[in-house]
N, C-alpha and C positions, 0 to 999 in steps of 0.2 A: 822690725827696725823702721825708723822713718828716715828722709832723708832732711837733713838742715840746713836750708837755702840762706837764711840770715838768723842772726844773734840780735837780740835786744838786751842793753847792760844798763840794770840802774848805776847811780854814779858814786852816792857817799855813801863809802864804808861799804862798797862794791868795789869801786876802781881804784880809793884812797882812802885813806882814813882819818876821815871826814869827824868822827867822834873826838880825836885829836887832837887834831886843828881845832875847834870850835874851844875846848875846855883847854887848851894851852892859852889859851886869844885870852879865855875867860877868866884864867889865872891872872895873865900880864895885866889886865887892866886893872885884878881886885887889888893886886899888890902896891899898884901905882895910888889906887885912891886910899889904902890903909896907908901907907905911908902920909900922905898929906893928912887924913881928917883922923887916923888913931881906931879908926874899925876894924873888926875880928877881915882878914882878908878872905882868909875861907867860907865863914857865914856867905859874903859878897857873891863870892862863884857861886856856891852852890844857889843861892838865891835867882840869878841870873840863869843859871845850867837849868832848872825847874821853868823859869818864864819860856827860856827856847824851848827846852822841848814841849812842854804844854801847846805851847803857838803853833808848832808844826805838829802834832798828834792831833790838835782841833781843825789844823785847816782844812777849807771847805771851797770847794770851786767858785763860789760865791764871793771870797777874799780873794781871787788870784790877780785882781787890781791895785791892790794894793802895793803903797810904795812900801818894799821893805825897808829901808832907810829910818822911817817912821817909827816902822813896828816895832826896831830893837832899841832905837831913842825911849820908846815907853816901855820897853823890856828893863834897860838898864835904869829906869827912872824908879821903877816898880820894884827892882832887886832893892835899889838904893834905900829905899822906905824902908826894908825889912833891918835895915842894920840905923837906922833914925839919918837918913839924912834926906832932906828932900830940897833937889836941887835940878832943874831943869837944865841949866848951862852945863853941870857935868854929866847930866845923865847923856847930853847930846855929845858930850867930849868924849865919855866910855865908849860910846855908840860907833864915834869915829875913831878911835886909838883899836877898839875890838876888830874894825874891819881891816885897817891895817895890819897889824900882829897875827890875825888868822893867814894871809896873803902867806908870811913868809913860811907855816906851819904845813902847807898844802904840800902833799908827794904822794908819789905814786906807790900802791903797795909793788913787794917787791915781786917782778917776774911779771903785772898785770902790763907793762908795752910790751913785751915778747907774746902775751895771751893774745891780745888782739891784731898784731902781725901774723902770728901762723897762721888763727882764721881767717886773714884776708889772704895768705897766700893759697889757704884751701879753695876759693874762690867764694867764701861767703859774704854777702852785705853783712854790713856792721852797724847798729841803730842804736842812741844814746838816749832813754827815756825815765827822766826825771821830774820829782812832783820842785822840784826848785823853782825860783824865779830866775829871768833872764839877765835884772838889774846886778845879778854879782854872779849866776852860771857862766853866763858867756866869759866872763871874766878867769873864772874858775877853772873853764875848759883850756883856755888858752895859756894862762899861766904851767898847768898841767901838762900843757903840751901834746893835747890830743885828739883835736879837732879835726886835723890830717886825716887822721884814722876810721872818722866813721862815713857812712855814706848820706846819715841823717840823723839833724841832732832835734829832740823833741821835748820842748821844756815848758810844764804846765803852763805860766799863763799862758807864753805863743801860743800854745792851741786850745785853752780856754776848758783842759782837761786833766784830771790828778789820778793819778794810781790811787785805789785799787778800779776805777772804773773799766770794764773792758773793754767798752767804747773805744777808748785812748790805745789800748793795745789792737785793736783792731785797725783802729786809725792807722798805726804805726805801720802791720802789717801791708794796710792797704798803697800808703805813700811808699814803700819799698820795693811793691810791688811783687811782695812773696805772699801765701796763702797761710794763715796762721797754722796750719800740719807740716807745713814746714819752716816754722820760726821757734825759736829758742827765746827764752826771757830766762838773765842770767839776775838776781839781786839777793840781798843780805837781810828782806823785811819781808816777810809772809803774809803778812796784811796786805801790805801795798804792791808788791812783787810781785807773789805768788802766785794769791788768790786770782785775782782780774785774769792773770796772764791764763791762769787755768777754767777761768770761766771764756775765755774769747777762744780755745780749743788750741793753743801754744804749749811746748816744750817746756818745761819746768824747772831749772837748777837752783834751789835753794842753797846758798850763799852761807851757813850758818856759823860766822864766826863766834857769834858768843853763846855757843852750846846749845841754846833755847831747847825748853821741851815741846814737841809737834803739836802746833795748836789744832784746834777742833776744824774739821773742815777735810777737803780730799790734798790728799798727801802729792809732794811735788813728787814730780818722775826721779829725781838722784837730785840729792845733796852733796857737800861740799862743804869745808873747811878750809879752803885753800885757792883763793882764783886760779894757781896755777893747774887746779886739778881741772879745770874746766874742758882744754882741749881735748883731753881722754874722754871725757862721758860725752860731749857733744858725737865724737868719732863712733861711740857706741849708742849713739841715742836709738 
């Protein structure tokens, strides 16, 4: 057994579900613009739901300057094409209607603030480390109401690094001021999660809500279906 001086938690569809929120947001706005211009509203999402995730599957620490503001203006610009409308003034209206409507779609899964309370009554630091941008996480954290809770919140650009790099989890361990044999990395993506966390010699909880079969590579220490199962395998790490 080791002992587990801090927890590092990725954030979407770790702490909330974050899948959700985005493709609820991405609903509201296809409905809004088939109403007006008569296009399939479905086509719309799913055209848009392919742009985001594409964007953030390719991102590279190289883009972590960029304004996202921008990126999802030419996301929804780029969906809009696919159903024939090409229209700059609404791709930037979608752009804005999508960041609003996601706001109110954000919650916590259920039982993840009671996760992170008993482990700070255990006495462990609590580290928030996300490949997001700061121009809508910070936002994100705070509407969430969970900012309180961690001891350090670490979100790609500010540190000019992305999961799966272990650099970044090293980093994290290092500003915590735990030794990575005693850190934990709790998240819901094996690529980005996982892997780094178990290349920088940390604690492993793969997060797997949606079933996934074990991809290639060294296996997390316990798995999980359930954040709430986390304070048990931490206790027994």
């Amino acid at each position: 057994m080791r002992k587990i001086d801090a927890v590092l938690f990725d954030l979407d569809d770790t702490l909330h579900d974050d899948t959700a929120a985005y493709q609820n947001a991405a609903q509201e706005v296809a409905r809004e613009v088939a109403a007006e211009h008569g296009i399939d509203a479905l086509a719309l999402k799913a055209a848009y739901v392919s742009e985001a995730e594409g964007f953030w599957h390719r991102l590279t620490a190289d883009q972590l300057k960029t304004k996202l503001a921008n990126v999802r203006a030419r996301m929804w610009g780029a969906a809009l094409l696919t159903v024939g409308l090409k229209d700059d003034a609404l791709a930037e209206r979608s752009a804005n209607n999508y960041n609003l409507y996601r706001k109110k779609h954000l919650m916590l899964f259920p039982g993840a603030r009671d996760v992170l309370r008993r482990l700070r009554d255990r006495g462990m630091k609590l580290g928030l480390l996300t490949n997001g941008f700061s121009e809508t996480h910070r936002e994100k954290i705070a509407l969430l109401q969970i900012g309180e809770l961690f001891d350090a919140i670490f979100i790609a650009d500010e540190v000019g690094m992305l999961k799966p790099d272990p650099l970044l989890f090293a980093h994290a361990c290092r500003a915590m001021g735990v030794s990575p044999m005693h850190a934990a990395m709790v998240g819901d993506r094996y690529d980005r999660d996982i892997r780094g966390a178990l290349e920088a010699g940390i604690y492993t909880v793969w997060l797997n809500l949606r079933e996934e079969p074990m991809p290639q590579g060294k296996p997390p220490h316990a798995i999980c279906s359930s954040i709430v199962e986390v304070p048990g395998i931490l206790e027994n790490a």
